[in-house]
C-alpha positions in Angstrom: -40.2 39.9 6.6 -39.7 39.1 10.3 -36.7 37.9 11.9 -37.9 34.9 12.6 -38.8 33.7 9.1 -35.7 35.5 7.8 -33.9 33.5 9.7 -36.0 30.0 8.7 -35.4 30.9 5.0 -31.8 31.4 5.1 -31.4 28.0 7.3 -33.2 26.1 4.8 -31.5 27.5 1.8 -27.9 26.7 3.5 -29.7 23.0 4.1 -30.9 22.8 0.6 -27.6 23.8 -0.7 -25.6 20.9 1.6 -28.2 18.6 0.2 -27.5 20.1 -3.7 -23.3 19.3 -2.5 -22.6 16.6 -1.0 -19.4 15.9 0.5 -17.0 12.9 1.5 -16.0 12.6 4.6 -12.5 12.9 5.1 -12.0 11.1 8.3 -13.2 7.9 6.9 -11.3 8.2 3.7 -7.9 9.0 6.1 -9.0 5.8 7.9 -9.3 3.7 5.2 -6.2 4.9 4.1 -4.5 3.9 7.2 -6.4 0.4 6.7 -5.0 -0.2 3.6 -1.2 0.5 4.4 -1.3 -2.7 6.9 -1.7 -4.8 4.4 2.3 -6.0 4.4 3.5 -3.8 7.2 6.8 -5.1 8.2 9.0 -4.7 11.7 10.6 -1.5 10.6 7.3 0.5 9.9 7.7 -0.1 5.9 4.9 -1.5 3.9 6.0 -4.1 1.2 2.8 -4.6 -1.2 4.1 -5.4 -4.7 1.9 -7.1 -7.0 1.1 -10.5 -6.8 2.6 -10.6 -3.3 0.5 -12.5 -0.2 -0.3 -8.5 1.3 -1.0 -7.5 -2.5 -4.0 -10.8 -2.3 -5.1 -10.1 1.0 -5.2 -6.7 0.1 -7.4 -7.0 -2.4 -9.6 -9.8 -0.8 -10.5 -6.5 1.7 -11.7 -4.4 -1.0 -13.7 -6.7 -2.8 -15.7 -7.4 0.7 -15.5 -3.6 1.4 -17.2 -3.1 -2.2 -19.6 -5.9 -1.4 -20.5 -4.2 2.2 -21.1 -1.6 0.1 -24.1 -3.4 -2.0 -22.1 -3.3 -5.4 -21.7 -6.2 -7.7 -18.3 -7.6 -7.5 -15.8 -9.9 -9.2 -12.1 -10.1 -10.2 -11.9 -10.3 -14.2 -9.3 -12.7 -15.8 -6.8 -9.8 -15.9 -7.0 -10.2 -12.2 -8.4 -6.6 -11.9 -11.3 -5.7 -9.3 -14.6 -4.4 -10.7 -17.7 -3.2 -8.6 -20.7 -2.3 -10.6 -23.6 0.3 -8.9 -26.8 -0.2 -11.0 -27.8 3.3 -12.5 -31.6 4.2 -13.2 -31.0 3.8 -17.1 -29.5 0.2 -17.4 -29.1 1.1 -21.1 -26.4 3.8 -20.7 -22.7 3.3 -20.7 -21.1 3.2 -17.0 -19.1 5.9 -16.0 -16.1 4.1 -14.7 -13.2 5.3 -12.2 -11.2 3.6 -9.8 -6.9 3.3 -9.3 -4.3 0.5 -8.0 -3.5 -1.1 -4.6 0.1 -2.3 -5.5 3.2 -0.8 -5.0 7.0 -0.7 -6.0 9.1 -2.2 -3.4 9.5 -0.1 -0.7 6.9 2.5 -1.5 4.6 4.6 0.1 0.8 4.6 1.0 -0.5 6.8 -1.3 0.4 6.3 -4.4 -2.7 4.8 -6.8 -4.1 4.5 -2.6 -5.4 7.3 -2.3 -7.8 7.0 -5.7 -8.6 3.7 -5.2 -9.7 5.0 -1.4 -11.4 8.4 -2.8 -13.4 6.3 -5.6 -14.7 3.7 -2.5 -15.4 6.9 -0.3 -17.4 8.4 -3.5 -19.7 5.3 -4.0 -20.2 5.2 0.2 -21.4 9.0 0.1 -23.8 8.4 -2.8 -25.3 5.4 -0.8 -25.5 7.5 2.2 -27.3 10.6 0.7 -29.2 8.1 -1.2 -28.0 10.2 -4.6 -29.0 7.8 -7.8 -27.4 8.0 -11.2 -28.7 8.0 -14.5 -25.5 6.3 -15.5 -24.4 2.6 -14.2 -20.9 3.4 -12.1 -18.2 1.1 -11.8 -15.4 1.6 -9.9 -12.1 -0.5 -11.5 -8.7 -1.6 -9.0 -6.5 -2.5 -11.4 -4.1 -5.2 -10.7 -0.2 -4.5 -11.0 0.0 -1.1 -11.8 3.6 -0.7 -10.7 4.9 -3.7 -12.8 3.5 -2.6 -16.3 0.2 -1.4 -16.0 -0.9 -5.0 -16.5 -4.6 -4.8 -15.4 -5.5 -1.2 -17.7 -3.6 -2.9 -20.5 -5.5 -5.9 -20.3 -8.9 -4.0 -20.6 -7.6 -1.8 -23.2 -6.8 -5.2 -25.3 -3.0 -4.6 -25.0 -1.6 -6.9 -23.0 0.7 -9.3 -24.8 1.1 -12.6 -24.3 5.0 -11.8 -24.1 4.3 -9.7 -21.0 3.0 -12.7 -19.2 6.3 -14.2 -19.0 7.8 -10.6 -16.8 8.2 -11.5 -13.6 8.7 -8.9 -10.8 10.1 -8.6 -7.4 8.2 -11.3 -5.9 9.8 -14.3 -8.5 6.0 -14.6 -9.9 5.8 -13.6 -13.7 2.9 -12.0 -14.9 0.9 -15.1 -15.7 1.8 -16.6 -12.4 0.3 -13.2 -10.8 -2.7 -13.1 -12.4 -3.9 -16.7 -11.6 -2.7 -15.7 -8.1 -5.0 -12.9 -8.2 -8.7 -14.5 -9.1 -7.7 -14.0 -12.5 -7.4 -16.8 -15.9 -4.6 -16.4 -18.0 -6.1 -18.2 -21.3 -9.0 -15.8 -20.9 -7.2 -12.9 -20.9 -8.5 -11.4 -24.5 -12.0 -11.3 -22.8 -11.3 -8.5 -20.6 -11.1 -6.3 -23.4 -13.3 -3.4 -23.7 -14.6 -2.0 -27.0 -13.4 1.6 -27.9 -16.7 4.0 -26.3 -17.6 0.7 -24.3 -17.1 3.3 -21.4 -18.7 6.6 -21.4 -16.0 7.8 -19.4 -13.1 7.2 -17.2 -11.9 8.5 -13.9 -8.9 8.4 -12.0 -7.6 10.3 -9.2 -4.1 10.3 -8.1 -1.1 12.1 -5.9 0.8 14.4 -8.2 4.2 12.5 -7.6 5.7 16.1 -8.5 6.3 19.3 -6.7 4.3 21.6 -8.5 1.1 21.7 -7.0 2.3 22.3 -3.3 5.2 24.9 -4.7 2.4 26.9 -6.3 0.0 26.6 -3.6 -2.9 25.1 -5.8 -5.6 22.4 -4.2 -6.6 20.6 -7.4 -4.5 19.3 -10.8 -6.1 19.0 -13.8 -4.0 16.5 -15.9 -3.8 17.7 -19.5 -2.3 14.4 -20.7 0.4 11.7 -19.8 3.4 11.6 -21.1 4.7 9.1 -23.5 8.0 7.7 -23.4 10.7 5.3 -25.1 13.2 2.8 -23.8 16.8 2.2 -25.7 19.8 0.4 -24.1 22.7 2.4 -26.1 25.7 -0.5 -26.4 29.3 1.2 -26.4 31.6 -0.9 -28.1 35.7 0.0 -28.0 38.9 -2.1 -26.6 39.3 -3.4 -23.5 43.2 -3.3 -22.8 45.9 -2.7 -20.2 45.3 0.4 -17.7 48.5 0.7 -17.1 50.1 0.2 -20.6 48.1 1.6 -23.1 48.9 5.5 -23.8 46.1 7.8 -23.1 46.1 9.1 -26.9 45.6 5.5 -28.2 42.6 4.0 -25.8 38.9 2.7 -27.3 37.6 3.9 -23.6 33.9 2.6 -24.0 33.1 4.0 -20.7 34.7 7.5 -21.2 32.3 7.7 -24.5 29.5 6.5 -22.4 30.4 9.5 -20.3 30.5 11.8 -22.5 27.1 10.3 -24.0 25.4 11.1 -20.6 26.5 14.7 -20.8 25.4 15.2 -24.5 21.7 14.0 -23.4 21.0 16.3 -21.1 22.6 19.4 -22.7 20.5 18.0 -25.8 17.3 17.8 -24.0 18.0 21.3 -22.5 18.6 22.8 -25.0 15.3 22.3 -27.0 11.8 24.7 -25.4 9.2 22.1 -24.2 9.1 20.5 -20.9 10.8 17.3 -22.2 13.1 15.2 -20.5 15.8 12.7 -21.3 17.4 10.4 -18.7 20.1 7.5 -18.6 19.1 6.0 -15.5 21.1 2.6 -15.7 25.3 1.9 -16.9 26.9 -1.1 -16.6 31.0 -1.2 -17.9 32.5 -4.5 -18.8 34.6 -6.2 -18.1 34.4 -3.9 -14.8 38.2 -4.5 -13.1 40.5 -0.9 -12.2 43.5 -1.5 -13.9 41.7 -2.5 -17.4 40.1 0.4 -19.6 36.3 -0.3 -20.4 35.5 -2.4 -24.0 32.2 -2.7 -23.6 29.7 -0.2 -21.8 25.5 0.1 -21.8 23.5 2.3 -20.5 19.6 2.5 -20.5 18.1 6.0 -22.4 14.5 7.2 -21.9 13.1 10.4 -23.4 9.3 11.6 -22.2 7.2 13.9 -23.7 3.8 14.9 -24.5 4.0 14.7 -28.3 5.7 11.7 -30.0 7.0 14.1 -32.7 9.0 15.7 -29.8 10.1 12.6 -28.3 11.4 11.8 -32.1 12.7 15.2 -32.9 14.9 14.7 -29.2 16.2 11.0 -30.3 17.4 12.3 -33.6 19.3 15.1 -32.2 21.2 13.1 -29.2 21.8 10.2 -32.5 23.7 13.1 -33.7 26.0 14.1 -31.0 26.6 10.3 -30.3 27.7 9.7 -34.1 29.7 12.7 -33.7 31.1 11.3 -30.1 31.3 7.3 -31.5 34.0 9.0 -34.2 36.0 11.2 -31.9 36.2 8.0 -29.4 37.0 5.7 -32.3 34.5 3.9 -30.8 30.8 1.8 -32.3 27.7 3.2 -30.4 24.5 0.6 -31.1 21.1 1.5 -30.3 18.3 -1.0 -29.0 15.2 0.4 -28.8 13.3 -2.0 -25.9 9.6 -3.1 -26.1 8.7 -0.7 -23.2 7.1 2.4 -24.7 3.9 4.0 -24.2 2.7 6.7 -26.7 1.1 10.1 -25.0 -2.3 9.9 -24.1 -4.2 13.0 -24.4 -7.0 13.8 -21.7 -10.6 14.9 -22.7 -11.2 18.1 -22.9 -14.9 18.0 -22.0 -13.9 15.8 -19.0 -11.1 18.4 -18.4 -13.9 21.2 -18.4 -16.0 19.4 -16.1 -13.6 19.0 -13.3 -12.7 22.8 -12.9 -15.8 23.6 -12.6 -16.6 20.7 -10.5 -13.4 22.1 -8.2 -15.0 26.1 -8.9 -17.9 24.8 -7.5 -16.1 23.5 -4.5 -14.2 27.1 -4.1 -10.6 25.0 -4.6 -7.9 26.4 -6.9 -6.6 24.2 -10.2 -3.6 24.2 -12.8 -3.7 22.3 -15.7 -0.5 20.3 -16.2 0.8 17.2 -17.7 1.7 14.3 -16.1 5.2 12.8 -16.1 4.3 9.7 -14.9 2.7 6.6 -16.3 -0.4 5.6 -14.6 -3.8 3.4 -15.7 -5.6 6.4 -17.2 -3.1 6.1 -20.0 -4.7 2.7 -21.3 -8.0 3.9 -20.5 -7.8 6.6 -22.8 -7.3 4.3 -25.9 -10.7 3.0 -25.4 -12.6 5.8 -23.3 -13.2 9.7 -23.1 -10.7 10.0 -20.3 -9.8 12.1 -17.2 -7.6 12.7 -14.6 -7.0 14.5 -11.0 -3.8 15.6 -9.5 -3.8 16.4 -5.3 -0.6 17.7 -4.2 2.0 15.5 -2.6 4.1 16.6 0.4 7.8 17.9 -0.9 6.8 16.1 -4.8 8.2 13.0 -2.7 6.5 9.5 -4.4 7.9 5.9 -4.1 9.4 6.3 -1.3 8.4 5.7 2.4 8.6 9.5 3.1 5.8 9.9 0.3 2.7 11.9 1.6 -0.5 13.4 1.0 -2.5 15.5 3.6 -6.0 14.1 4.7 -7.5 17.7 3.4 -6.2 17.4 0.4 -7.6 13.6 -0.3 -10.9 14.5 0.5 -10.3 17.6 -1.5 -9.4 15.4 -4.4 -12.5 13.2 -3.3 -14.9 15.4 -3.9 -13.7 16.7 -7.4 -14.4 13.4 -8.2 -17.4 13.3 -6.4 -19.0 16.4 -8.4 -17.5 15.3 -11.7 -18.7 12.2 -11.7 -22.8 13.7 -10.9 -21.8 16.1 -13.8 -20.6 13.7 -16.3 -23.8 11.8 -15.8 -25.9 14.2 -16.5 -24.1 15.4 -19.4 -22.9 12.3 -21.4 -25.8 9.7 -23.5 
């Protein structure tokens, strides 16, 4: 063979194999997430966003005309979430669905639920550019108010009570106010719901909110499941009497058992093998003046976990030491459990399968891992073979203004969901 058509042969196998792997382009994705973070860019450089918020509307008025530049069909459902539809060759397969949220907690960062909302616009941009068809119709899902109760997922996942309308966040707009706000109809809600294996699958991409995957070095998380957790507000009830006159040996301290309550959850959590956790985030003593010894204290308790037997078997034993802590106090300890839980939502293994080799095919290095954070993909799964993808975030910093995740790494994420997304569809009926 000659050195000249050796040469030809190995150019057009490298340009056969770029056409076989197509990939995002990461300075567009980086730009669009710039784009995005001036939607409610204040004087100080922060970014205020919340749900239902004038930036969270105008927000989402530019990605439904981004989608639309796009060619997709758009509209906003009653639940107020965003849904673009790209017509697949066989209109009577399931769509392969993906998408994030736009919204943010107060004073957040730009990347959280961002970045793959941003990745799943850059995906459907690349296909249209390399002219790549899918058997599959895809439709790429913005949820609405992520950050406030995964109000949108539960909506679609037929969850969403009518209690839950009635929240009202940071704004001063309840949930029912937001969603009118947003495009959406509150006495429509129940038609949003999908049937279970309505989807043939479901995507999301997000920042890790953690540490792990920049500690260890590794370019790609492969979520294993999300956690479930449960809310109680723990009421301490004792005597509230003179600081200065009542002896030490004959106080109803309700704070000092509240104390001591604290300290008995995590060495109770601690001391069981898992990667549990148990937190009390939130205490508030009554009547609350210096010179008069707490009567009445409550604190907020939340235990997360993979398995809702562990969450269960953790309760029971910190019920224990509180009993034990309630008589040595002299002191009543009431539990409230608070309608605020969400059970653990396992991923799909298939779908798990496909994105390592998705990322193996793109040379990048993975760890499966939970996830200790809520997030949309949670709802999903009740209705939908689910999946999820972890890229690192800078120093595990999320919901803050400090929170950040490298251009390379979003594209990185980008294309995992790029490749996963060709492979589920020619994989799945």
């Amino acid at each position: 063979m000659s050195l000249r058509l050796f040469s030809f042969c190995l150019c057009f196998g490298y340009c056969l194999l770029q056409a076989q792997t197509p990939k995002v382009n990461q300075d567009r994705l980086e730009n669009r997430i710039i784009e995005l973070s001036k939607f409610g860019l204040q004087e100080n450089g922060e970014t205020e966003r919340v749900a239902f918020s004038d930036a969270d509307v105008a927000a989402q008025k530019w990605v439904v005309q981004t989608l639309k530049d796009l060619g997709l069909e758009v509209h906003i459902d009653f639940a107020g979430n965003i849904i673009g539809k790209r017509a697949g060759m066989d209109g009577s397969l399931k769509p392969i669905s993906f998408g994030s949220h736009i919204d943010r907690v107060p004073n957040g960062g730009n990347y959280d639920g961002c970045v793959g909302s941003m990745a799943s616009i850059e995906v459907l941009e690349i296909l249209n550019e390399n002219e790549i068809k899918t058997e599959h119709p895809l439709e790429i899902i913005i949820f609405s108010n992520e950050e406030g109760g995964v109000m949108g997922s539960r909506a679609i996942a037929g969850h969403l009570g009518k209690a839950a309308l009635k929240v009202r966040n940071s704004t001063g707009f309840s949930m029912g106010e937001g969603i009118m706000r947003l495009g959406g109809d509150t006495t429509r809600i129940s038609e949003v719901a999908r049937k279970k294996d309505e989807i043939a699958a479901f995507l999301e991409l997000h920042i890790e909110q953690g540490g792990t995957l920049e500690k260890e070095n590794v370019q790609i998380g492969i979520v294993e499941g999300i956690v479930g957790l449960q809310w109680w507000e723990v009421e301490f009830t004792g005597f509230a009497n003179h600081a200065g006159t009542t002896p030490m040996n004959a106080r109803q301290d309700a704070l000092l058992a509240a104390a001591k309550f604290i300290v008995a959850v995590n060495e109770v959590t601690n001391s069981m093998e898992g990667a549990q956790v148990g937190t009390v985030g939130k205490i508030q003593a009554k009547p609350g003046a210096p010179n008069v010894i707490p009567g009445k204290v409550v604190t907020s308790l939340e235990i997360r976990d993979l398995s809702s037997e562990v969450i269960e078997k953790v309760y029971d034993a910190i019920k224990t030491r509180s009993d034990e802590i309630a008589k040595a106090s002299n002191v009543q300890i009431e539990y409230r459990p608070l309608d605020t839980t969400a059970d653990p939502a396992l991923m799909t293994a298939v779908i798990q399968d496909e994105i390592a080799r998705s990322a193996k095919k793109l040379g990048l290095s993975t760890k499966r891992m939970p996830s200790g954070a809520g997030h949309d993909a949670q709802d999903m799964a009740l209705i939908a073979n689910t999946g999820m993808i972890f890229v690192p975030s800078k120093g595990g910093i999320s919901h803050s203004p400090k929170e950040f995740t490298a251009a390379k790494d979003m594209a990185n994420g980008a294309n995992v969901l790029l490749h996963t997304i060709l492979a589920l569809d020619k994989k799945l009926d």
